[in-house]
OpenMM code with the backbone's topology and positions (N, CA, C; nanometers):
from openmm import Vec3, app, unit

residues = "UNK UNK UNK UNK UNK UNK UNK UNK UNK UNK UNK UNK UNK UNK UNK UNK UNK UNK UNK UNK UNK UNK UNK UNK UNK UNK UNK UNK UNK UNK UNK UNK UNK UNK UNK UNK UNK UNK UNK UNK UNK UNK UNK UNK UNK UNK UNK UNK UNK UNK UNK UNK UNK UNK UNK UNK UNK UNK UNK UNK UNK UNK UNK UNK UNK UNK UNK UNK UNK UNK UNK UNK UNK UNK UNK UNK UNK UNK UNK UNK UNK UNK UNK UNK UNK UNK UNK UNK UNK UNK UNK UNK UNK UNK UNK UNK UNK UNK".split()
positions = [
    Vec3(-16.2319, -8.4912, 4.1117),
    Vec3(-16.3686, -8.4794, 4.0667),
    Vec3(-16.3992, -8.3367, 4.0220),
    Vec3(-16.3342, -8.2475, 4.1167),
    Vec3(-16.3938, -8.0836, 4.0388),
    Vec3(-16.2852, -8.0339, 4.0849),
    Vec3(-16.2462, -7.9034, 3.9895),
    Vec3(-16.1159, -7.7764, 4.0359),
    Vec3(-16.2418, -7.6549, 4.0982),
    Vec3(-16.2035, -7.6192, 4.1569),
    Vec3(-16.2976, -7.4709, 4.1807),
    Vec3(-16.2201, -7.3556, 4.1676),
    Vec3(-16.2468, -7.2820, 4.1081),
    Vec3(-16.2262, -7.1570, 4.1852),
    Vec3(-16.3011, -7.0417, 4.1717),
    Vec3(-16.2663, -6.9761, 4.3144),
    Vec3(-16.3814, -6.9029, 4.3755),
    Vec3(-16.2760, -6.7384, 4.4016),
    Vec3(-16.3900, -6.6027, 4.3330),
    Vec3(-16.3455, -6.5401, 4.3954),
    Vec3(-16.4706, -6.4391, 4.4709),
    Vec3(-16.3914, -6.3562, 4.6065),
    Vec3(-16.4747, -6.3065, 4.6198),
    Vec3(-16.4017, -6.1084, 4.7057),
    Vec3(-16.4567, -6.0651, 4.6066),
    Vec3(-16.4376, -5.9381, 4.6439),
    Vec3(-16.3626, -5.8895, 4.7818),
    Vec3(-16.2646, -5.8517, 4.7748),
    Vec3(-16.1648, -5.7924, 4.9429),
    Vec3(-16.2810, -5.7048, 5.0358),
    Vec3(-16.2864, -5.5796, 4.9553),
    Vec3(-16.3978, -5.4668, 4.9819),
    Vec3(-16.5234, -5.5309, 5.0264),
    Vec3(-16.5903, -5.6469, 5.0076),
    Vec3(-16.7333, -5.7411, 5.0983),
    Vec3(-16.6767, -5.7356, 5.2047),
    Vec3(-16.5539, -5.8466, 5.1693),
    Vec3(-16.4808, -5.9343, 5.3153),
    Vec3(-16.3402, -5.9051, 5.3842),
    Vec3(-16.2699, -5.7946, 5.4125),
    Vec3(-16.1473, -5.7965, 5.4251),
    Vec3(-16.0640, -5.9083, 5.4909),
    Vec3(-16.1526, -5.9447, 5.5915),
    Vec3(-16.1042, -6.0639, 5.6832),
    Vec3(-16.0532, -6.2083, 5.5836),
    Vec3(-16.1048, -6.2101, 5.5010),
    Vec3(-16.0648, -6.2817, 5.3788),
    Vec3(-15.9097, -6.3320, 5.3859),
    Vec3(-15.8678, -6.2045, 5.3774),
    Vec3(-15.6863, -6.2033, 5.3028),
    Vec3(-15.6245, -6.2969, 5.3889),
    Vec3(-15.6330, -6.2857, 5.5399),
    Vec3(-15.6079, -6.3866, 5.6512),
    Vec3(-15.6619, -6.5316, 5.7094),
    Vec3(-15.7721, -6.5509, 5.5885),
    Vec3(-15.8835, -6.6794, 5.6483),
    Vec3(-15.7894, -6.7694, 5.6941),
    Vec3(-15.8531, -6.8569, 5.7620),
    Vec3(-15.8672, -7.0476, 5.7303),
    Vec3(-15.9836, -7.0910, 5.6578),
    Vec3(-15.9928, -7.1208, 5.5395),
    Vec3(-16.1374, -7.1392, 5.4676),
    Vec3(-16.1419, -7.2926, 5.4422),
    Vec3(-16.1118, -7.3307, 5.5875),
    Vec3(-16.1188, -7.4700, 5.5537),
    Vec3(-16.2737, -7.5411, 5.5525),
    Vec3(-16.3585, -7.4725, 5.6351),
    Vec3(-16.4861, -7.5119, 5.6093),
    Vec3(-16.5710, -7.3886, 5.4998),
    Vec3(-16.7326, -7.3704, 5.5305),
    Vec3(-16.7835, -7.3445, 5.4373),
    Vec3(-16.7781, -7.2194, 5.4494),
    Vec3(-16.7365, -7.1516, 5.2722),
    Vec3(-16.7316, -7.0267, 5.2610),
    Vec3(-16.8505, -6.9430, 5.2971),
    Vec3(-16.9681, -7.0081, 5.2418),
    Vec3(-17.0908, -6.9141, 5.3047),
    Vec3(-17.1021, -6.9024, 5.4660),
    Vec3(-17.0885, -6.9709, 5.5414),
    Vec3(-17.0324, -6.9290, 5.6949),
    Vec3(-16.9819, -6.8569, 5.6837),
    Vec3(-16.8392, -6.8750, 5.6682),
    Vec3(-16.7274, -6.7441, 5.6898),
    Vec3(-16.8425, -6.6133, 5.6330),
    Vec3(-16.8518, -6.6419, 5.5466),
    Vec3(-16.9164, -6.4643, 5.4772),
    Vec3(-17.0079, -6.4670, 5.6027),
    Vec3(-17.1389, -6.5351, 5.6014),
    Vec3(-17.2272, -6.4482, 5.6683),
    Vec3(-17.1978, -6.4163, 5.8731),
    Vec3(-17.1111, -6.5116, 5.9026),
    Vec3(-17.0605, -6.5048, 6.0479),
    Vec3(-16.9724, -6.4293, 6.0501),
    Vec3(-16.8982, -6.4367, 5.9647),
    Vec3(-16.7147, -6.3259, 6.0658),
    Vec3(-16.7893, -6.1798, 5.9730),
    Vec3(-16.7824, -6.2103, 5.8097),
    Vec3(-16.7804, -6.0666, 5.7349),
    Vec3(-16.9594, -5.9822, 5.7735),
    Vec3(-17.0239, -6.0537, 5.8363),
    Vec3(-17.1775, -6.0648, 5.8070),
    Vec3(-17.2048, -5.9996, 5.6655),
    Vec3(-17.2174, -6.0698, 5.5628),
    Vec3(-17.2870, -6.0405, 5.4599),
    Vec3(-17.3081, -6.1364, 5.3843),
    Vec3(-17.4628, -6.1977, 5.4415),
    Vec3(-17.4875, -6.3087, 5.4035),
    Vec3(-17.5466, -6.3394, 5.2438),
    Vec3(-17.5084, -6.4423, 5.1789),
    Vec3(-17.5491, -6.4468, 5.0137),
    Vec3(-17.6975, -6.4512, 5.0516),
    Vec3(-17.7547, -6.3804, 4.9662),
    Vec3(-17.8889, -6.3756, 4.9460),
    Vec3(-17.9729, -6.4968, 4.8517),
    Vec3(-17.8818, -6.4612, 4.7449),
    Vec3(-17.9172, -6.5582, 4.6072),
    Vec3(-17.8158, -6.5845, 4.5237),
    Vec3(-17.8205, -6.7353, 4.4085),
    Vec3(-17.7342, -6.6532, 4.3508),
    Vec3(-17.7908, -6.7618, 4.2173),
    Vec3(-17.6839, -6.7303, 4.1088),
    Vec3(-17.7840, -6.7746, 3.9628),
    Vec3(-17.6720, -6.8403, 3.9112),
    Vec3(-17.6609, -6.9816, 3.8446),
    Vec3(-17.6059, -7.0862, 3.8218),
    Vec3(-17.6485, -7.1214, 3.6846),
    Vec3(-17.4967, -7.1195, 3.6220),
    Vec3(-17.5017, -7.1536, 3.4615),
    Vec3(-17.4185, -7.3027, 3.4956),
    Vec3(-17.4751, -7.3821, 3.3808),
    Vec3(-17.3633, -7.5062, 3.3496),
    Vec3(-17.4030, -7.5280, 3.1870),
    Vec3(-17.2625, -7.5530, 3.1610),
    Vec3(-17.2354, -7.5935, 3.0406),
    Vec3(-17.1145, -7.6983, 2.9767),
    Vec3(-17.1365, -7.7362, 2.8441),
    Vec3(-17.0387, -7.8444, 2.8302),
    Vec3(-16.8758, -7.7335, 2.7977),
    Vec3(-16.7445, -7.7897, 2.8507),
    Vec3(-16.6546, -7.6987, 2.7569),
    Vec3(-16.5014, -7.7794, 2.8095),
    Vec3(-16.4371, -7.7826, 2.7196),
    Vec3(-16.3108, -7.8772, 2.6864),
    Vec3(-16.1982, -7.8239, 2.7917),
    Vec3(-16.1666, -7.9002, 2.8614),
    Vec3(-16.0306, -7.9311, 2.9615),
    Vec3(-15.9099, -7.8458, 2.9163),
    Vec3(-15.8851, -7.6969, 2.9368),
    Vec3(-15.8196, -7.6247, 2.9236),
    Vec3(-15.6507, -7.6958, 3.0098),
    Vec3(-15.5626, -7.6983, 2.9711),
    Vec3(-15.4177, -7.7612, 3.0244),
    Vec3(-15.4144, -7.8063, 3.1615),
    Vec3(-15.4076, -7.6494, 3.2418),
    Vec3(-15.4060, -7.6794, 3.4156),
    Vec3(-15.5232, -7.7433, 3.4624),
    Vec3(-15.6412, -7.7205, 3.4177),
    Vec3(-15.7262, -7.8023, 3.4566),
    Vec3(-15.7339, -7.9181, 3.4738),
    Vec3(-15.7220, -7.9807, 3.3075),
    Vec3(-15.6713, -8.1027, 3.2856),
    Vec3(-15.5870, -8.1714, 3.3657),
    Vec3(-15.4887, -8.1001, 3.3898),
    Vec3(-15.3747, -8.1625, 3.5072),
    Vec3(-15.4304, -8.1891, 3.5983),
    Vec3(-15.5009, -8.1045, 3.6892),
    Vec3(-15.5809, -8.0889, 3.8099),
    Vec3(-15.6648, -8.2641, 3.8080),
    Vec3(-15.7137, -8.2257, 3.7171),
    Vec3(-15.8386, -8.3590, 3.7233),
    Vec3(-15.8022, -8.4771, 3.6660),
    Vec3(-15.6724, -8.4734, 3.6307),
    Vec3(-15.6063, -8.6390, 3.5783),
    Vec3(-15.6603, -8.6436, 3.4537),
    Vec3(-15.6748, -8.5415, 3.3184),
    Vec3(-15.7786, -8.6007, 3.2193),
    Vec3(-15.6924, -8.5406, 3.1407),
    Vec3(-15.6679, -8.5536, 2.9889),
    Vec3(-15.5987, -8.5197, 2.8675),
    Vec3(-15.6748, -8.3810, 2.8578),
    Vec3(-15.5982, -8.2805, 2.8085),
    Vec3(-15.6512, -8.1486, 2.7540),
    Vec3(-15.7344, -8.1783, 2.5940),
    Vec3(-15.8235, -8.1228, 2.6552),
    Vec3(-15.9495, -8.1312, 2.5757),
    Vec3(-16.0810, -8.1840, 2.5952),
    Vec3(-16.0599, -8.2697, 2.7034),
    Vec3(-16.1609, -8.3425, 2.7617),
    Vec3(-16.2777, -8.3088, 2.8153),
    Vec3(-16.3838, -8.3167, 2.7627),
    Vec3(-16.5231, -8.2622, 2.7697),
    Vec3(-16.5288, -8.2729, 2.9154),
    Vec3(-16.5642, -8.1351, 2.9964),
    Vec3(-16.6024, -8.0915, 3.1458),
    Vec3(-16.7162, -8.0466, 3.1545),
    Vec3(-16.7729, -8.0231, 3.2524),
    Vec3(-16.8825, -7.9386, 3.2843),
    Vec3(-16.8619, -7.8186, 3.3710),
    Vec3(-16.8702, -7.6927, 3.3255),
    Vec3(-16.8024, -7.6098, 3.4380),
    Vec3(-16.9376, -7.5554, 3.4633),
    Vec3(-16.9482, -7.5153, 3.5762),
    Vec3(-17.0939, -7.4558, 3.6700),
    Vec3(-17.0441, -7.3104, 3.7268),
    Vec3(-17.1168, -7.2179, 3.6934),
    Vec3(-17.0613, -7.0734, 3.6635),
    Vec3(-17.1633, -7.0369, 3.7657),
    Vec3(-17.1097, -6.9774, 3.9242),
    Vec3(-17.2089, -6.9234, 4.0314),
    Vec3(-17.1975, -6.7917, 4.0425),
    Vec3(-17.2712, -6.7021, 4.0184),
    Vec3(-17.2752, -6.5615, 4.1119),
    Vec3(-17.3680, -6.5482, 4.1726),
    Vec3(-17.3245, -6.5092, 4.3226),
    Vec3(-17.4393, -6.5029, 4.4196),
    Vec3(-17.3617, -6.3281, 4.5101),
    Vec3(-17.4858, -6.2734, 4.5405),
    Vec3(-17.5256, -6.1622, 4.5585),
    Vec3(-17.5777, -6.1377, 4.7004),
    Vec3(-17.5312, -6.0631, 4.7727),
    Vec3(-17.6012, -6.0549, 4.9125),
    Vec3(-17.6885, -5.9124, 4.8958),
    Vec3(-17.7349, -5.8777, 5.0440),
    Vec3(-17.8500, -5.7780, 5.0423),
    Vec3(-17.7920, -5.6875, 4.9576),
    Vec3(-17.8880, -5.6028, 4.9138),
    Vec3(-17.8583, -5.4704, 4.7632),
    Vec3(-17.8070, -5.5267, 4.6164),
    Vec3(-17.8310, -5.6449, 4.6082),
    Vec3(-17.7555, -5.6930, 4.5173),
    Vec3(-17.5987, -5.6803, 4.4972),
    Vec3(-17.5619, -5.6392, 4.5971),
    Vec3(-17.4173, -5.6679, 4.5537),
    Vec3(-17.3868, -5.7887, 4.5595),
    Vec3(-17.2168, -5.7983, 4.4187),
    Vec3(-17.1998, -5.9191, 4.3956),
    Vec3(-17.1057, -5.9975, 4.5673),
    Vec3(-17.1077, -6.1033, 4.5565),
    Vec3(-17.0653, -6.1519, 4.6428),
    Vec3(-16.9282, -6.2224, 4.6286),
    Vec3(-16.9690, -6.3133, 4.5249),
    Vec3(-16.9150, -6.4052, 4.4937),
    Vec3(-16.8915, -6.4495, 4.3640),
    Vec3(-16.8014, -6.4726, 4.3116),
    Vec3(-16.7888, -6.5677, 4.1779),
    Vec3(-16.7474, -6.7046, 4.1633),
    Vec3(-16.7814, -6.7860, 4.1063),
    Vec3(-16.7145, -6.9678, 4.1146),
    Vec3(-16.7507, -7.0087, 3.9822),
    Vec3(-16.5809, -7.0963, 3.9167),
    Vec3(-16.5965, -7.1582, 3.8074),
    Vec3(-16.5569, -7.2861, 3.9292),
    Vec3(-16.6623, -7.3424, 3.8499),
    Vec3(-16.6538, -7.5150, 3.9190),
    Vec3(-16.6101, -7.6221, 3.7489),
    Vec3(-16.5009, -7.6556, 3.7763),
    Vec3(-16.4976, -7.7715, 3.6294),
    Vec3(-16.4832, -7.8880, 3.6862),
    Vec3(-16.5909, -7.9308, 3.6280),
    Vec3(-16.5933, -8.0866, 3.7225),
    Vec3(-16.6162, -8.2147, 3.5815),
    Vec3(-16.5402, -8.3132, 3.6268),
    Vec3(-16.5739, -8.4372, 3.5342),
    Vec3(-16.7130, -8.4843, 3.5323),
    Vec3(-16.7504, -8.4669, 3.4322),
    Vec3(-16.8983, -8.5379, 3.4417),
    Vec3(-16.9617, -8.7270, 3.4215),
    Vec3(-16.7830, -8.7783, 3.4694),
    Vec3(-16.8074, -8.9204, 3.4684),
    Vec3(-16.7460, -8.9906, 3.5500),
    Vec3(-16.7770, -8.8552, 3.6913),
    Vec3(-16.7252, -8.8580, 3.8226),
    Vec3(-16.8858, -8.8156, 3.8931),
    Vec3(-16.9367, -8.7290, 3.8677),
    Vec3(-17.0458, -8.6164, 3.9371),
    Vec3(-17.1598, -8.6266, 3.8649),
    Vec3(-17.2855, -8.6137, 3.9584),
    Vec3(-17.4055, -8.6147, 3.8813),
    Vec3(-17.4604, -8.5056, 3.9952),
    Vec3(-17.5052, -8.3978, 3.9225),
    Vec3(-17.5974, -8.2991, 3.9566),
    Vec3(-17.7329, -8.3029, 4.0405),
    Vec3(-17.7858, -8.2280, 4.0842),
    Vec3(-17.9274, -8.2401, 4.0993),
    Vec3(-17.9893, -8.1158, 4.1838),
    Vec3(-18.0469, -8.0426, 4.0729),
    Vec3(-18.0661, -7.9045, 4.1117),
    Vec3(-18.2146, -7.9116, 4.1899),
    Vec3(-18.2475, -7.8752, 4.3288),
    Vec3(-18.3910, -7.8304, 4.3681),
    Vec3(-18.4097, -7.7178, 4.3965),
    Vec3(-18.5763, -7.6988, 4.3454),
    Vec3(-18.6066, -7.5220, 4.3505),
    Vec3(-18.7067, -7.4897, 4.4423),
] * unit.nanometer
topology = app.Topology()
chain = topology.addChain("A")
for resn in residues:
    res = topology.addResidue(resn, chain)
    for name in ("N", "CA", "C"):
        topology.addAtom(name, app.Element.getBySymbol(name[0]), res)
């Protein structure tokens, strides 16, 4: 249904390099590293199934995705975090609340 990937700065989190990030990354940040995301600002757009992706998600390269572009920022605005999410959009339905 979606590839992610996520990066997030060593220098925030060092504890990072060694995780288990098997549950949720915003935990880990704000419990072990304490630096909790504050906010963060979310693009989505339409854009074609680049090779590995494609592989990833079982779909022919080229195949119209939706990738959801996150940066979120803890106290001072520093960045926190980055995430390309490419997800099939005839798998996933959205639903943003504000």
């Amino acid at each position: 249904v979606m590839v992610d990937y996520t990066s997030v700065p060593l220098r925030v989190c060092p504890e990072l390099e060694a995780a288990d990030l098997t549950g949720s990354l915003y935990d880990f940040l704000d419990t072990v590293c304490r630096v909790p995301a504050q906010y963060s600002s979310d693009t989505i757009e339409a854009v074609a199934a680049a090779d590995e992706v494609a592989r990833l998600l079982d779909v022919a390269p080229g195949t119209p995705l939706l990738l959801m572009r996150r940066l979120a920022r803890t106290v001072g605005n520093i960045p926190l975090e980055i995430t390309d999410e490419y997800v099939r959009p005839d798998r996933c339905v959205y639903r943003v609340e504000n």
